[in-house]
C-alpha positions in Angstrom: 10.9 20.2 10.7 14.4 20.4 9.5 13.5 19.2 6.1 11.0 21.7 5.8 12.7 24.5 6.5 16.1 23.5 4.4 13.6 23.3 1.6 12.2 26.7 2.2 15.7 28.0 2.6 16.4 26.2 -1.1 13.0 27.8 -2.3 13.8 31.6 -1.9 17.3 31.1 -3.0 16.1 29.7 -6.2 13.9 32.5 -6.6 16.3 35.2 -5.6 19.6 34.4 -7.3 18.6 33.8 -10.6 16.1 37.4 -10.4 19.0 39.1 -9.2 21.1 38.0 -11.7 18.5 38.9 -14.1 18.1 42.3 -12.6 21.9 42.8 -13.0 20.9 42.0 -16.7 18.7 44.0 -17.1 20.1 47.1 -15.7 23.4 47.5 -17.2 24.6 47.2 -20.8 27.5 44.5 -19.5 27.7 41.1 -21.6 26.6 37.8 -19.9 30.6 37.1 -19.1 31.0 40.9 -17.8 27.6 40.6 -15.8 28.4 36.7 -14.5 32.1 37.8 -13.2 30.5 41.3 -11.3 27.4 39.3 -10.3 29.8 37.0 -8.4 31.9 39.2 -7.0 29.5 39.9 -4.3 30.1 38.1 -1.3 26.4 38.2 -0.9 26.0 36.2 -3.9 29.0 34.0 -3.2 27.5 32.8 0.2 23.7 33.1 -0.6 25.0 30.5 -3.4 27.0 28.1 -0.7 23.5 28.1 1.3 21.4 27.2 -1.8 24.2 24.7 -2.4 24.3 23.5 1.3 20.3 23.4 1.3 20.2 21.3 -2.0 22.6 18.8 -0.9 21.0 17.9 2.7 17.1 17.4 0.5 19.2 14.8 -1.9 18.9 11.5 -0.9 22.2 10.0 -2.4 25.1 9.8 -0.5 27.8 11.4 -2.7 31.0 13.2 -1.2 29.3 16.6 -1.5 26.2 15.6 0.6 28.6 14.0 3.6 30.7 17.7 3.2 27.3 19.6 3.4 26.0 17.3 6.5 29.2 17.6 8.7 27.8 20.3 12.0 31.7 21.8 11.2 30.6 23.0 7.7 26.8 24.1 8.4 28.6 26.2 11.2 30.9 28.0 9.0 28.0 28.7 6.3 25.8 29.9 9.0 29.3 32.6 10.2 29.2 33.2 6.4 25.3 34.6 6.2 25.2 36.2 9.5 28.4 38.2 7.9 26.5 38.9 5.1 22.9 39.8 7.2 25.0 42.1 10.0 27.0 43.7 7.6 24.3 45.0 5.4 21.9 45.6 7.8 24.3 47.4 10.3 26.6 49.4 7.8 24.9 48.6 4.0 21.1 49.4 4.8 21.3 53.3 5.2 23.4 53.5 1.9 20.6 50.9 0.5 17.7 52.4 -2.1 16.3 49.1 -3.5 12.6 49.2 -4.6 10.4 46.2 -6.4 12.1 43.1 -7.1 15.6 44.5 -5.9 13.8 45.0 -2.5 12.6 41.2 -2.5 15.6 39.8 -3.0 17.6 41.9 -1.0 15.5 41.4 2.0 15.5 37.7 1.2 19.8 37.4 0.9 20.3 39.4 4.0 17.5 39.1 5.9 15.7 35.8 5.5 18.4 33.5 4.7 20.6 34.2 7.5 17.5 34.6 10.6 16.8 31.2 9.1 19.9 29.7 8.7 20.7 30.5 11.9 17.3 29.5 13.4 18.0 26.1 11.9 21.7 25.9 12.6 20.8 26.4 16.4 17.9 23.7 16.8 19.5 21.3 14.2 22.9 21.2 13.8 25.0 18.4 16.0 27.4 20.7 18.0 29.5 18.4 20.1 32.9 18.3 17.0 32.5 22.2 17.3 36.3 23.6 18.4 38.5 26.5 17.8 41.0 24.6 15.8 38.6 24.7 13.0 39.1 28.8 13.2 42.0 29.0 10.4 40.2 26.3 8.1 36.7 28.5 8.4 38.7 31.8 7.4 40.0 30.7 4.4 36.7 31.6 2.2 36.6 35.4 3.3 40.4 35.7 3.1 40.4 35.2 -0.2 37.5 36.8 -1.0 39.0 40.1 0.6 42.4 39.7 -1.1 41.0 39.1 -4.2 38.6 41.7 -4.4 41.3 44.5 -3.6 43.3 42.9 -6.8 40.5 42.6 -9.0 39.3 46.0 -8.0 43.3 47.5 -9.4 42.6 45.9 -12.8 39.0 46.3 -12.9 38.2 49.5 -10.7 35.3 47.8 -9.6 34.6 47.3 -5.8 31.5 45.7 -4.6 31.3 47.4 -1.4 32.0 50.8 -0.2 34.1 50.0 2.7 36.3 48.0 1.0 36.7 50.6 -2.3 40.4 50.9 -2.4 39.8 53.6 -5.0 38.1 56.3 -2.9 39.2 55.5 -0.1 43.0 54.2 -0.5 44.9 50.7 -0.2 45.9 51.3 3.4 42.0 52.5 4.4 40.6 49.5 2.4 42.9 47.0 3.8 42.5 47.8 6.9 38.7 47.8 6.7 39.5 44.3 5.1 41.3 43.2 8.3 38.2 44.0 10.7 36.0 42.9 8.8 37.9 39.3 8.8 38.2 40.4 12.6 34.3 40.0 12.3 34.1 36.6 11.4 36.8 35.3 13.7 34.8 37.0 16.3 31.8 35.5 15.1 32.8 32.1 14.7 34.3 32.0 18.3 30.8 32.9 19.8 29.1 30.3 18.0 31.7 27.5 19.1 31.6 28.5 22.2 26.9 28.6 22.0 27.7 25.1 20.9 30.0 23.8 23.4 27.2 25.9 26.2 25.0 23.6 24.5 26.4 20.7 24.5 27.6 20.7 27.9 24.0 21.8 29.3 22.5 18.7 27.4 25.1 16.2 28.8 24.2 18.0 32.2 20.2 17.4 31.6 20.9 13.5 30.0 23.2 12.5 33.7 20.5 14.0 35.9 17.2 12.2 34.0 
């Protein structure tokens, strides 16, 4: 069952990065270097890319460093943080702003919908939780600290930001950052409530294995 739904996981994304990616293409007069550095600017894209990367790995059968990165529980827990960022976000702040029709609808619904309810679902019946501890915290916020710094810099030079909360142009540095802060705030939150699901679950399972 795990296989099965890892593959799945690995089928949309294969279908919906490369289309939106396309779409991005196809709807702006940017060159294929302009269009590859805004297309992955997107934390969307960024972590819808780690999943397909993540899903690819755990289907191949060779046992290269990669795979045993992708297969530690520590790693598939920080991932699934990731896309439940990226699904809440969206679907709690982004959706209202959101006018996506045809294809853009697919694949949005697919990157912050169906990824991350499926991630999760497989994260939670799958995923070995007993290594799970909070001293992995600063190692797991890493990723979206540099994301956020780096999008406020690129956005001086480029006056491009990808999402409206964080658009240090309209709104100001101080607004931005501090916007930036929460929503790293977010996914320490986040990350504590799913160590804390996995050590719940561990403990209950040692409970049920000492009283069969």
């Amino acid at each position: 069952m795990s296989k099965v739904l890892i593959t799945a996981i690995f089928i949309l994304e294969c279908f919906a990065l490369p289309v939106q990616y396309f779409l991005l293409l196809h709807d702006t007069e940017f060159t294929i270097f302009e269009a590859t550095i805004r297309f992955f600017s997107y934390f969307t894209i960024l972590t819808n890319s780690l999943v397909a990367l993540c899903s690819f790995f755990l289907l191949t059968t060779a046992d290269t460093r990669l795979k045993q990165f992708f297969s530690k529980s520590t790693t598939q827990t920080a991932i699934t943080v990731y896309i439940l960022i990226v699904g809440l976000v969206y679907n709690i702040i982004l959706r209202p702003l959101a006018e996506f029709d045809g294809l853009h609808l697919v694949v949005s619904e697919i990157f912050h919908t169906i990824v991350p309810l499926l991630f999760l679902y497989f994260w939670i019946k799958f995923v070995p939780k007993q290594t799970l501890s909070y001293k992995w915290l600063p190692m797991w916020m890493i990723y979206p600290l540099v994301y956020v710094i780096y999008t406020l810099f690129h956005g001086i030079f480029s006056g491009f930001y990808p999402y409206p909360f964080i658009d240090a142009g309209k709104l100001g540095y101080a607004v931005a950052t501090t916007n930036g802060v929460f929503v790293l705030v977010a996914f320490i939150l986040l990350s504590a409530i799913l160590i804390a699901f996995g050590k719940f679950r561990t403990n209950v399972n040692i409970t049920d294995e000492g009283t069969s």
